[in-house]
C-alpha positions in Angstrom: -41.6 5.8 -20.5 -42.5 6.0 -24.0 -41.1 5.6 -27.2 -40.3 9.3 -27.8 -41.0 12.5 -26.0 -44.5 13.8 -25.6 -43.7 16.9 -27.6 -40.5 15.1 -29.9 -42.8 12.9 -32.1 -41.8 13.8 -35.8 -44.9 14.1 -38.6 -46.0 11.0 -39.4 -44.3 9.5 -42.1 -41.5 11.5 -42.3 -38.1 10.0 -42.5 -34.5 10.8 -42.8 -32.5 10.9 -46.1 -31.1 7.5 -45.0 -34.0 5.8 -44.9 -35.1 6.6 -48.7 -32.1 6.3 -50.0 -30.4 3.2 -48.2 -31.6 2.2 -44.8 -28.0 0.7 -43.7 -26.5 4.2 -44.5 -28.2 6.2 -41.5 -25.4 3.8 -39.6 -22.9 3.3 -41.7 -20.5 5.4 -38.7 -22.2 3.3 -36.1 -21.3 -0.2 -37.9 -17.3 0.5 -38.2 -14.6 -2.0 -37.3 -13.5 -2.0 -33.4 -10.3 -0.4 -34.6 -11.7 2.4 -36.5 -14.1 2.9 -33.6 -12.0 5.3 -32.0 -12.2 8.0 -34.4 -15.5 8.5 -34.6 -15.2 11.9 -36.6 -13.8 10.4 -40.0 -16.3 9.8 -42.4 -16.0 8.6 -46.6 -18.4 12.1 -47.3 -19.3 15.1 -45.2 -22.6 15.8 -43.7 -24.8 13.6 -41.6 -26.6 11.2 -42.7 -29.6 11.2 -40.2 -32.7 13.4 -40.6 -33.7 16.3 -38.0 -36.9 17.5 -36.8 -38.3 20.3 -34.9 -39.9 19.3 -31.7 -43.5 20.3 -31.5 -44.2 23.1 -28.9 -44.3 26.9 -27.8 -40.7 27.1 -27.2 -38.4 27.1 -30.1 -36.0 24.3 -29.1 -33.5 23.7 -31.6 -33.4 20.9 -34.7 -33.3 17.2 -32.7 -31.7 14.1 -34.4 -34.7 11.9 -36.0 -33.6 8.3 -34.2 -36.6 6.7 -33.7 -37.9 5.6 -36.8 -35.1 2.1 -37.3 -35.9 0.1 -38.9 -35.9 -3.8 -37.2 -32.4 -4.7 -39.1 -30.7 -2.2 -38.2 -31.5 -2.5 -34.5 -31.2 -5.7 -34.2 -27.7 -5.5 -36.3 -27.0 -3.0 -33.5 -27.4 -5.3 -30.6 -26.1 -8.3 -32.1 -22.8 -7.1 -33.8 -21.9 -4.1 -31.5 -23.6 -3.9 -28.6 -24.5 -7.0 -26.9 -22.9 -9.6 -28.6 -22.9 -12.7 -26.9 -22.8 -10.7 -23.4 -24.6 -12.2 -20.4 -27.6 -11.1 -18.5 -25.4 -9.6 -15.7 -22.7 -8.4 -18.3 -25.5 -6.2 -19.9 -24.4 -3.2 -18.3 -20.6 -3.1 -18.7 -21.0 -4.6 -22.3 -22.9 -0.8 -23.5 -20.9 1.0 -21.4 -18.0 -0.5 -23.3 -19.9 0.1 -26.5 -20.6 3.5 -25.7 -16.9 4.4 -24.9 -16.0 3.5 -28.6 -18.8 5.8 -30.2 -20.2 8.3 -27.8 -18.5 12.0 -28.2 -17.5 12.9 -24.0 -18.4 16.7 -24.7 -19.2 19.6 -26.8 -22.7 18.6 -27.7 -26.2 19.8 -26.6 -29.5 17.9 -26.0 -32.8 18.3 -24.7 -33.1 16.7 -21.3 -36.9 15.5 -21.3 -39.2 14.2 -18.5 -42.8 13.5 -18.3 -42.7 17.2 -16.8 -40.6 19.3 -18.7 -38.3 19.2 -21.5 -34.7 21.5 -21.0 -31.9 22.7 -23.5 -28.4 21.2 -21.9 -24.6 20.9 -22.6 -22.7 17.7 -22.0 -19.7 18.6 -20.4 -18.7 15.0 -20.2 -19.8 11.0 -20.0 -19.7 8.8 -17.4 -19.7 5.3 -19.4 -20.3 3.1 -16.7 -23.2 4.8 -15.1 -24.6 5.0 -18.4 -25.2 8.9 -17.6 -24.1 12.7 -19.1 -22.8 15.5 -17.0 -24.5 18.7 -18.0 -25.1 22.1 -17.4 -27.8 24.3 -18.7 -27.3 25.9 -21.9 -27.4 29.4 -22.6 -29.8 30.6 -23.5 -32.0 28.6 -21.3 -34.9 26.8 -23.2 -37.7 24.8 -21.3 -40.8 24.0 -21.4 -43.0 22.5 -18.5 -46.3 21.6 -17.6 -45.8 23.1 -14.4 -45.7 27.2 -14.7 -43.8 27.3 -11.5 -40.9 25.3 -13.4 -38.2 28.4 -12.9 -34.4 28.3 -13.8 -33.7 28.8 -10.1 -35.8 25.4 -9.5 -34.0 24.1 -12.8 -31.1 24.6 -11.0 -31.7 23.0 -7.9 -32.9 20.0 -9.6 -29.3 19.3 -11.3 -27.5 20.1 -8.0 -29.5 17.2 -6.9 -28.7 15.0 -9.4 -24.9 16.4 -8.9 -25.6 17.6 -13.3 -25.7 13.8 -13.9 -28.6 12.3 -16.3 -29.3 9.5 -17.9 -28.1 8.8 -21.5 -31.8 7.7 -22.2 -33.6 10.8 -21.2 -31.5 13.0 -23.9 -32.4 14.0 -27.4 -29.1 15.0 -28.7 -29.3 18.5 -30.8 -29.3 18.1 -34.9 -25.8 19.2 -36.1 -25.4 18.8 -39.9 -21.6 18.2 -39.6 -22.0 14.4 -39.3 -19.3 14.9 -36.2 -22.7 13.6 -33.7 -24.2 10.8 -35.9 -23.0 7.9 -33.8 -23.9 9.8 -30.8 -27.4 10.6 -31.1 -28.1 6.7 -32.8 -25.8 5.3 -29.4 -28.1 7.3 -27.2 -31.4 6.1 -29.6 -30.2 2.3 -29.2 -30.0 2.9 -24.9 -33.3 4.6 -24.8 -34.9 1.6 -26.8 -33.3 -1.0 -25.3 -34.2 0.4 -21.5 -37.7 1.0 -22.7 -38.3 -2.0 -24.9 -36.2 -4.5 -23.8 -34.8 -4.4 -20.5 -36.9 -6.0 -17.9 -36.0 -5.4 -14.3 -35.3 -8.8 -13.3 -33.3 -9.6 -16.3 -30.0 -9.8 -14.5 -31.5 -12.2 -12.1 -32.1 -14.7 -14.9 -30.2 -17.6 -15.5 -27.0 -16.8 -17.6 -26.0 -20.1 -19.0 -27.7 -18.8 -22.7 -27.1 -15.7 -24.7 -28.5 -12.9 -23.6 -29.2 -11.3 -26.8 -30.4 -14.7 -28.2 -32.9 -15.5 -25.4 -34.5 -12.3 -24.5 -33.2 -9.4 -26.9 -34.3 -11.1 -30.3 -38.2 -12.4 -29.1 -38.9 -9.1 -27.6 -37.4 -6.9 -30.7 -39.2 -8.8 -32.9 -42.8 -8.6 -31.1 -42.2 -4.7 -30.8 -42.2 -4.7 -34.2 -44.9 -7.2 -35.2 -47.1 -5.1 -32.7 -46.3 -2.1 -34.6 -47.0 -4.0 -38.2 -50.1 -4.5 -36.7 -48.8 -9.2 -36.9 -50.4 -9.2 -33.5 -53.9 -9.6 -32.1 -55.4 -6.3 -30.6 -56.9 -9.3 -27.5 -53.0 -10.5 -27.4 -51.6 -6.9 -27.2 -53.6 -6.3 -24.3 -52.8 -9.4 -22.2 -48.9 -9.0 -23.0 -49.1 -5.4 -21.5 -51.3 -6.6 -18.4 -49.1 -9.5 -18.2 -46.0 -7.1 -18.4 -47.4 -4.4 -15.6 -48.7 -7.5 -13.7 -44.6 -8.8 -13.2 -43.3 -5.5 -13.0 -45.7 -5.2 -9.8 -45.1 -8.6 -8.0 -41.6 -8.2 -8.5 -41.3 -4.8 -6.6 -43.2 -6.6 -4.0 -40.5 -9.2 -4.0 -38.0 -7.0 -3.7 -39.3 -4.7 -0.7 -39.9 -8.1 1.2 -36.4 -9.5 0.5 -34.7 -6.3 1.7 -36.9 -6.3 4.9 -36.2 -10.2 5.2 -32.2 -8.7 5.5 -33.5 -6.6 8.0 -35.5 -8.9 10.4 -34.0 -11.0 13.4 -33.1 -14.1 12.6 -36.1 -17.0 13.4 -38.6 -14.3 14.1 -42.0 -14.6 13.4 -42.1 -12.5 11.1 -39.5 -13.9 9.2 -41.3 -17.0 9.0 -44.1 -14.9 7.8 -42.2 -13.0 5.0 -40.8 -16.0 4.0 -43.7 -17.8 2.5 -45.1 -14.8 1.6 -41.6 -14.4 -0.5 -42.2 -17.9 -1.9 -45.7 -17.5 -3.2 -44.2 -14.3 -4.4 -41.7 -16.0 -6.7 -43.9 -18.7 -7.4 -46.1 -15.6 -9.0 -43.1 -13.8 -11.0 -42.1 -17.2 -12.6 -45.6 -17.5 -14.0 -46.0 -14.5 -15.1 -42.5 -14.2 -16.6 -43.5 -18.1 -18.6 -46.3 -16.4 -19.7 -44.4 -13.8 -21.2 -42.0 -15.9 -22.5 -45.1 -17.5 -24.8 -45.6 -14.8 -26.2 -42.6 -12.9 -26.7 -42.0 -16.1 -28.5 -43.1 -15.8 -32.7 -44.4 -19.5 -33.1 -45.6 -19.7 -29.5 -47.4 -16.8 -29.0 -50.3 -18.4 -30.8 -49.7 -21.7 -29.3 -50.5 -20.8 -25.9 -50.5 -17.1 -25.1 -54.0 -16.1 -26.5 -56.9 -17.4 -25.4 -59.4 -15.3 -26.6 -62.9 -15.4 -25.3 -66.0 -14.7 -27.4 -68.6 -12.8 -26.1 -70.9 -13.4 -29.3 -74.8 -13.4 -27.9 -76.9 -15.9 -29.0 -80.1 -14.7 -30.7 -82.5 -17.9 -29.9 -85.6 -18.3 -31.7 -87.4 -15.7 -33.5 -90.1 -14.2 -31.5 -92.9 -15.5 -33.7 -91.0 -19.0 -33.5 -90.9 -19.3 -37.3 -87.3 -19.8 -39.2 -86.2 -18.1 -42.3 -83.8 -19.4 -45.7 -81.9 -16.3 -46.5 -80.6 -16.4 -50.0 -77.6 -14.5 -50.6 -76.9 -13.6 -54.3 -74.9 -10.2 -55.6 -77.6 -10.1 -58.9 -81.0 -12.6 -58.8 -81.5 -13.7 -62.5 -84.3 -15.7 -63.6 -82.6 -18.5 -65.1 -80.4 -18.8 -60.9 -84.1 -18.5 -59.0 -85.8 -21.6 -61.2 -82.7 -23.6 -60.3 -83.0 -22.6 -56.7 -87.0 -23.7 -56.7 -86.3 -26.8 -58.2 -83.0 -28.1 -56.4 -83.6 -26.2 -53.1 -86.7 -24.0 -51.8 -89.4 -26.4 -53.4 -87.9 -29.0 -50.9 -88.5 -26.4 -48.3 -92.0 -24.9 -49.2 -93.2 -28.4 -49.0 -92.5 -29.6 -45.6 -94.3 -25.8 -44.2 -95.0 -22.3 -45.3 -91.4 -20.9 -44.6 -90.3 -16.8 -45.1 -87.4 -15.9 -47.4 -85.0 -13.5 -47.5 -82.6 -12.0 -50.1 -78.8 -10.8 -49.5 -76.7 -9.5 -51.5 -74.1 -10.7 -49.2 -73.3 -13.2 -47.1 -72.6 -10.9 -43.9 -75.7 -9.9 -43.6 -77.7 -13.1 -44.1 -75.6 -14.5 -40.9 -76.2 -10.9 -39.0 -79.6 -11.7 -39.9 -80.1 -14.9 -38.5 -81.3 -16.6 -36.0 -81.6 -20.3 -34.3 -82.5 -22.7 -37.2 -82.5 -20.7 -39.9 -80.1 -21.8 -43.2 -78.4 -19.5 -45.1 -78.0 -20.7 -49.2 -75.2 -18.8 -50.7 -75.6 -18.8 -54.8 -72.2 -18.9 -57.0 -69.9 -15.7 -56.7 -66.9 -13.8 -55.7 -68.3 -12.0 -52.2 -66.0 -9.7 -50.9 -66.6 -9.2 -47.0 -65.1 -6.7 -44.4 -66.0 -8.2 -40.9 -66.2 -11.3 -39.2 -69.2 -14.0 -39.2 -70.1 -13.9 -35.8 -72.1 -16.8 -35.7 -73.9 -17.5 -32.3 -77.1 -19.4 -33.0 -77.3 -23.3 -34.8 -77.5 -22.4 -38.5 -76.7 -23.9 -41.8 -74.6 -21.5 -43.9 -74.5 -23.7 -47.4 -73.3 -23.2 -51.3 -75.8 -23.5 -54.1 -72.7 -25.0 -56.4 -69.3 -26.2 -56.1 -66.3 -24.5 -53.4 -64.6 -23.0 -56.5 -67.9 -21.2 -57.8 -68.8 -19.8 -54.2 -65.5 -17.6 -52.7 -66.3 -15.7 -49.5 -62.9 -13.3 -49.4 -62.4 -11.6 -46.5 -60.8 -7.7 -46.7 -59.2 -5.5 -44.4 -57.1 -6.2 -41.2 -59.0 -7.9 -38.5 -59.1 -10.8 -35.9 -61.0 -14.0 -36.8 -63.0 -14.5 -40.2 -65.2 -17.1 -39.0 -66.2 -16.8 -35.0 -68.4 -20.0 -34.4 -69.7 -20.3 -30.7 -73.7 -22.0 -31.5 -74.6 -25.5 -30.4 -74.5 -27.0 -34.0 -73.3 -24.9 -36.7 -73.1 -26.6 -40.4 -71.0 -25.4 -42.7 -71.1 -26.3 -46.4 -69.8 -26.1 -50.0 -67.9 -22.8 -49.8 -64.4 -21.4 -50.5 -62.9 -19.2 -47.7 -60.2 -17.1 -48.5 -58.1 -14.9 -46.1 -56.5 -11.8 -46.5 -54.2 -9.2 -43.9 -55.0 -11.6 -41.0 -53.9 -11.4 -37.5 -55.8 -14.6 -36.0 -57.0 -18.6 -37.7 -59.7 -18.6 -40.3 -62.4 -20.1 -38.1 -62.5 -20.3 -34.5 -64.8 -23.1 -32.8 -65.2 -21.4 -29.3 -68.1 -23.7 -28.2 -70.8 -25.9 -29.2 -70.5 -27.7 -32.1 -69.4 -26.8 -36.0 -69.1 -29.3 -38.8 -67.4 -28.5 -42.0 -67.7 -30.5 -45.3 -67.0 -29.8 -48.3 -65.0 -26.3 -48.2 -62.0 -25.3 -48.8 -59.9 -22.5 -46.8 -56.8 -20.8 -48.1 -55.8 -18.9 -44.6 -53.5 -16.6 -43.9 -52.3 -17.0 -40.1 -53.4 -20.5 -38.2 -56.1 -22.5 -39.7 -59.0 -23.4 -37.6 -58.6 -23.8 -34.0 -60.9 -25.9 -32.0 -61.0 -24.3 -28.2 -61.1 -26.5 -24.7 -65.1 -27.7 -24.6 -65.8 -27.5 -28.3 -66.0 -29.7 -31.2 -65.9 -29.8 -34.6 -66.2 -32.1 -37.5 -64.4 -31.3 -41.0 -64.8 -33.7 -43.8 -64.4 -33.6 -47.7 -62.8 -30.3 -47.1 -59.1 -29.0 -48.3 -57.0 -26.6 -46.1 -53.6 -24.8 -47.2 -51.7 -21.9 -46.6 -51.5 -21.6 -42.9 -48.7 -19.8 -41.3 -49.3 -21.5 -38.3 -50.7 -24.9 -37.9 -53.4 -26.2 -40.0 -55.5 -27.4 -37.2 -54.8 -26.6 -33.8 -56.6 -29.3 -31.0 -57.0 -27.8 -27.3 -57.2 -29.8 -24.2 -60.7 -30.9 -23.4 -62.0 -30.7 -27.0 -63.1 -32.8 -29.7 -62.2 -33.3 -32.9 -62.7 -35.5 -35.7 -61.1 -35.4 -39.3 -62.3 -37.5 -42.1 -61.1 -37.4 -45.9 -59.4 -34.1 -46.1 -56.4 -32.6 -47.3 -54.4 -30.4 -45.2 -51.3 -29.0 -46.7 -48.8 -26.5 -47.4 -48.9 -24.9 -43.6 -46.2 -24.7 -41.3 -47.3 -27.7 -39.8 -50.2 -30.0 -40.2 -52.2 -30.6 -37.0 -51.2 -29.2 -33.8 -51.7 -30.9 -30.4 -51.4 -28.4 -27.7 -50.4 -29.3 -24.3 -53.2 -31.2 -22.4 -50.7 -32.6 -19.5 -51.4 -30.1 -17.0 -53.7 -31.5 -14.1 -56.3 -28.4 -15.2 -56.7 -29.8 -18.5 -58.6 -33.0 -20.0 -57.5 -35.3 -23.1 -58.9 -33.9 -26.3 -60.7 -36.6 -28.3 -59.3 -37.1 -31.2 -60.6 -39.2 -34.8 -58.3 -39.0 -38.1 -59.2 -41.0 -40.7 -58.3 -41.2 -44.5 -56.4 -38.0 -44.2 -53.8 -36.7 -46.7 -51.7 -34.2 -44.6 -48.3 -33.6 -47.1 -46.3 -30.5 -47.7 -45.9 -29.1 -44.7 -43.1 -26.7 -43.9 -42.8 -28.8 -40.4 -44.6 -32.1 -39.3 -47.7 -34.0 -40.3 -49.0 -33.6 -36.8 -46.8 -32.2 -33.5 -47.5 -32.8 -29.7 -46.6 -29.8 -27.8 -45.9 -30.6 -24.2 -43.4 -28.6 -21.9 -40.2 -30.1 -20.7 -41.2 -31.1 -17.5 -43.0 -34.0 -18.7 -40.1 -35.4 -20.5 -37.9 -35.3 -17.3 -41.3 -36.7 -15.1 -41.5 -39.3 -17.5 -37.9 -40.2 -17.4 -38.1 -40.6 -13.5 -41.4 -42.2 -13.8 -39.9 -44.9 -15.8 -37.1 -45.4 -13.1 -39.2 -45.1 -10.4 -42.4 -47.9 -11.8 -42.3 -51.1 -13.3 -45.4 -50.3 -15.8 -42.9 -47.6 -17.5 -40.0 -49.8 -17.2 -41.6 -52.1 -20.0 -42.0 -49.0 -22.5 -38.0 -48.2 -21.9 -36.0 -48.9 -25.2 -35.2 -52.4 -25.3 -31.6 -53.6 -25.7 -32.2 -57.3 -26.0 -34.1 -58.7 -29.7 -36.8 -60.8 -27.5 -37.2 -56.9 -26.0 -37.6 -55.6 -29.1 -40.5 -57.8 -30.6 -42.2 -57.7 -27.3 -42.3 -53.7 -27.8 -43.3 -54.0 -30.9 -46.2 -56.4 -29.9 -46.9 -53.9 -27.4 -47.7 -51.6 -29.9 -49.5 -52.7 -32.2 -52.1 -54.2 -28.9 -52.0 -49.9 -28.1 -52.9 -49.6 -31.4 -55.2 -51.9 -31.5 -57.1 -51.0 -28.5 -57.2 -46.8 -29.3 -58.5 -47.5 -33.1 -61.0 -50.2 -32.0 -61.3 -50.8 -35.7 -57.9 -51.3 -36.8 -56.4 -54.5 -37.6 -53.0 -56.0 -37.0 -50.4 -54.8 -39.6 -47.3 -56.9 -40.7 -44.7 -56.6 -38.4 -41.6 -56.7 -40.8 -42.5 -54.3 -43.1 -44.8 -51.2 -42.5 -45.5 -48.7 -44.8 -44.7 -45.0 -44.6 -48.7 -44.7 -44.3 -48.9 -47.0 -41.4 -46.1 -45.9 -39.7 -47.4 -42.4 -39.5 -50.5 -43.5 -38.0 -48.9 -46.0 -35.5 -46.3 -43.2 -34.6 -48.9 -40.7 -33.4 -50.8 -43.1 -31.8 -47.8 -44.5 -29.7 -46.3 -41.4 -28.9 -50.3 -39.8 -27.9 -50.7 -43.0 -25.4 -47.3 -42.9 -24.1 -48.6 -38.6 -23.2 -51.8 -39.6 -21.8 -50.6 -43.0 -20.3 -48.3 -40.7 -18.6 -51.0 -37.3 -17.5 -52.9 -40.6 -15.8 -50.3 -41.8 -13.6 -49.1 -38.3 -12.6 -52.6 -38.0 -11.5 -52.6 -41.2 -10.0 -49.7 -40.3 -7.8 -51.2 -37.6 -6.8 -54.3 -39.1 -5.6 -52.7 -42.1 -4.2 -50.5 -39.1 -2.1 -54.5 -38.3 -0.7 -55.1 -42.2 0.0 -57.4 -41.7 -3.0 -57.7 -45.1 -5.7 -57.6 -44.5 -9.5 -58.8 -47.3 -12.1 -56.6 -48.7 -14.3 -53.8 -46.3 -16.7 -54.4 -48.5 -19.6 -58.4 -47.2 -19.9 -56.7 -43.5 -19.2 -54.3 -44.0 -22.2 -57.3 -45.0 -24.7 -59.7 -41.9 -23.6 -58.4 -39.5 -26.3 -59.0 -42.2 -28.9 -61.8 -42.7 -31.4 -59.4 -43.8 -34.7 -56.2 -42.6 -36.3 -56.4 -44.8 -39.1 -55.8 -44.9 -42.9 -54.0 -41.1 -42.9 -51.9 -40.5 -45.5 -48.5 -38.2 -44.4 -46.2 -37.6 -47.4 -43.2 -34.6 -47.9 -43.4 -33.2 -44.8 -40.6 -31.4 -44.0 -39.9 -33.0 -40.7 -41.7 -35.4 -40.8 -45.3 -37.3 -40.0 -45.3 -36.9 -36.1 -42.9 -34.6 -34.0 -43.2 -33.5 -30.2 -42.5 -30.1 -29.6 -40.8 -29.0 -26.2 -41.3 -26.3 -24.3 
């Protein structure tokens, strides 16, 4: 059901006196003590506080309550402190009911009952709390309007006998009455309807309910409504979450028809044998699905792992005539700017063959423009862009200048700035700044981009390298992420040399490579400086599973059983020995460090590096057990452990808020 009723939706914009003049006010009745609860019709001034509107139509319905424009506080204020509380999954139910019994006048006011089919004028003649619905009659004089002409009061009727005059609290809109008196009751009925819309997921109550409800489920899913409808969230991730949503909704329908037939089948049939696995591949579906959903319900993990976006940017090739083209991009060409450009750039050019040029006065059109091999020079200015660089094709985009002198700003709300997906991009000598963003700064989908000598002040996530591509950034400063700085995918490469990454939420993110699907990223970090971040330097993110795999592996193997922590001091130098040969053998061009006395430098670098081994030391032997299950040999785990290696070396971590290196569970 949606939001509001088809023909309820007040004017855009328009919002009650509450809002504009103190948001908390509009429940200031609501938000009372337990014990003042009771007398719901006492209030410090006459009048309501909440706004009315007139519902859009050809029947003139009275003046509705405006409810649906709250604000994220105040709901979530609503749930947490007088609604929900610290209730359970399976305590939902009676928790609101209870709730509801404290604020909700039992009679004497009028709604509109409305369905996808037809909206009515009712009475309440009185509430039954637990069932969470309204006994009604029709009011007089009858008001409705329905899609279907046929809809007459004798068929009105008939439909209530049916439902024995009982509705749900949801489906009513309760009737604007300026008194104040129905305040609490219309916002009480507004925080059911969202919540059952929203919020509630059908298999909720069959959750676990060792957590808070509120905490685990209510919270996440409050706050993505409203970062969907702050337009925080991709339009791609929007989409998915939906699918995903309909997707669960589906299979768990299915689960439930089987499980009731399962009740109903002899016992050892055939049939039952049948159902059964069927059931289990069933809930083996639902608890994906409902993971997935988890990720990105979850503010921090949505862009971890619940969007991969796919990029279906078309590669241009070759120009037909085979030639290539320098596209000079300049918002005014003096004189004095094209003499430079002859002498330090194009005469270099014209020299080696006769080569066409073209002029820009921005740099979205040069890349629009372009095709495999050409180079794009952008002169020294302040462009301001509206769209993304879609780039498809191998091409040099480089400044004629310093980073500070050449600023590409990208405007307006949008998806990526820079979409790389060509089999050798180069990037050069330019300043990207980002502005009202949704998704990273620049996406490497495939192929290959290096970066050197930019800087990018980003908005969201920083650049994030996908599974299969690779990307080199050196000389190059990045700040300002909400997200991670860098995030590495499974099966990627990525190599880091002499940069500064700083003031994000963390550093450089690692995202989960153990799953069997997945290959080791390669990874090189050299001469680094990675400081100021909110979180860590650089975080592992690898889901809980592996940290209770481990812990059996390490009971179950005596390989494991020598990186346990050691009790004894011979036990301790030989782990540290053991190190520093990991160490060792993953940088290739690293040299022993002192044992007694590391610095915080060293310590960093040694820290990812053992904690990275110990994660791919561990992915190999899972997979070796399960090949050695198929009577299937696997080479040594110490080669597995070093393939994600080129060097960590000579990185610099300093006033990170957590930290150099931190794992994050999941």
């Amino acid at each position: 059901m949606a939001d509001g009723p088809r023909a309820m939706a007040a004017p855009p914009g328009r919002r009650g006196r509450a809002d504009a003049e103190e948001p908390a006010a509009a429940e200031r009745g609501l938000f009372q003590d337990e014990d003042s609860c009771s007398d719901c019709s006492n209030h410090d001034k006459p009048g309501s506080n909440l706004q009315s509107f007139v519902p859009e139509g050809k029947t003139h319905f009275p003046e509705i309550f405006q409810t649906s424009q709250l604000l994220f506080y105040e709901r979530f204020r609503a749930y947490q402190d007088y609604i929900l509380a610290d209730c359970k999954a399976s305590e939902v139910r009676e928790f609101t009911a209870e709730f509801l019994e404290k604020v909700l006048e039992p009679s004497g006011w009028r709604a509109v009952w409305h369905t996808n089919v037809f909206e009515v004028l009712v009475e309440v003649t009185d509430v039954d709390f637990a069932a969470l619905k309204a006994v009604v009659r029709l009011a007089d004089p009858y008001l409705c309007e329905s899609q279907v002409s046929s809809f007459t009061l004798e068929c009105m009727n008939e439909l209530l006998d049916l439902k024995e005059h009982r509705l749900p609290l949801q489906e009513l809109w309760v009737v604007f009455d300026d008194s104040g008196v129905f305040d609490q009751t219309a916002l009480a009925i507004e925080h059911v309807r969202f919540f059952y819309q929203n919020i509630w997921r059908s298999w909720d109550e069959e959750e676990e309910d060792e957590y808070d409800y509120f905490v685990r489920c209510v919270e996440p899913r409050l706050r993505l409504h409203y970062d969907i409808l702050e337009d925080r969230v991709p339009s791609g991730l929007i989409v998915d979450y939906h699918n995903l949503l309909s997707q669960c909704e589906e299979s768990y329908r299915k689960f439930l028809n089987l499980r009731s037939s399962l009740s109903n089948c002899n016992s050892d049939s055939e049939q039952e044998n049948i159902s059964m696995v069927e059931g289990l591949k069933l809930y083996s579906e639902i608890e994906q699905l409902k993971q997935k959903l988890k990720l990105i319900e979850n503010p921090l993990l949505r862009y971890v792992f619940g969007y991969q976006k796919n990029s279906n940017i078309q590669a241009k090739g070759i120009r037909p005539n085979g030639q290539k083209v320098m596209h000079v991009v300049s918002s005014t060409m003096m004189t004095g700017l094209l003499r430079s450009l002859l002498r330090d750039r194009l005469s270099q050019e014209l020299c080696k063959e006769e080569t066409e040029i073209q002029f820009h006065s921005d740099p979205l059109s040069a890349i629009n423009a372009c095709y495999e091999g050409d180079t794009v020079i952008v002169c020294p200015g302040h462009y301001m862009v509206h769209g993304t660089f879609a780039i498809a094709d191998s091409i040099d985009l480089e400044g004629y200048g310093l980073p500070d002198d050449i600023v590409i700003e990208k405007r307006g709300k949008g998806d990526t700035f820079v979409d790389c997906t060509g089999v050798d991009i180069k990037i050069s000598g330019i300043k990207f700044i980002q502005h009202d963003a949704v998704e990273g700064i620049l996406i490497i989908h495939r192929g290959k981009t290096t970066l050197e000598n930019c800087v990018l002040q980003c908005e969201t996530t920083g650049v994030t390298v996908r599974t299969s591509a690779e990307f080199l950034m050196k000389n190059s400063d990045l700040y300002g992420a909400k997200g991670a700085g860098i995030e590495i995918y499974p099966g990627s490469k990525c190599t880091l040399s002499d940069n500064g990454i700083h003031h994000c939420k963390e550093g450089i993110l690692i995202k989960d490579f153990l799953d069997e699907h997945y290959d080791i990223p390669k990874i090189s970090m050299v001469n680094n400086v990675i400081h100021n971040n909110e979180g860590y330097g650089v975080v592992l993110v690898k889901p809980t599973i592996f940290s209770d795999l481990q812990e059996n592996v390490q009971d179950e193997t005596e390989e494991n059983r020598a990186l346990k922590v050691p009790t004894s001091e011979e036990a301790d130098t030989a782990e540290r020995i053991d190190l520093e040969e990991l160490i060792q053998c993953a940088t290739g061009k690293m040299e022993l460090y002192a044992r007694s006395s590391l610095s915080e430098q060293v310590e960093g670098n040694c820290e990812i590096v053992n904690e990275l081994v110990a994660a791919s030391t561990q992915k190999g032997q899972m997979k070796k057990k399960r090949l050695s299950e198929l009577g299937i040999t696997q080479a040594d785990d110490k080669l597995m452990s070093q393939e994600m290696f080129v060097s960590i070396v000579g990185n610099q971590f300093k006033w990170n808020g957590k930290g150099s290196f931190g794992t994050f569970l999941f």
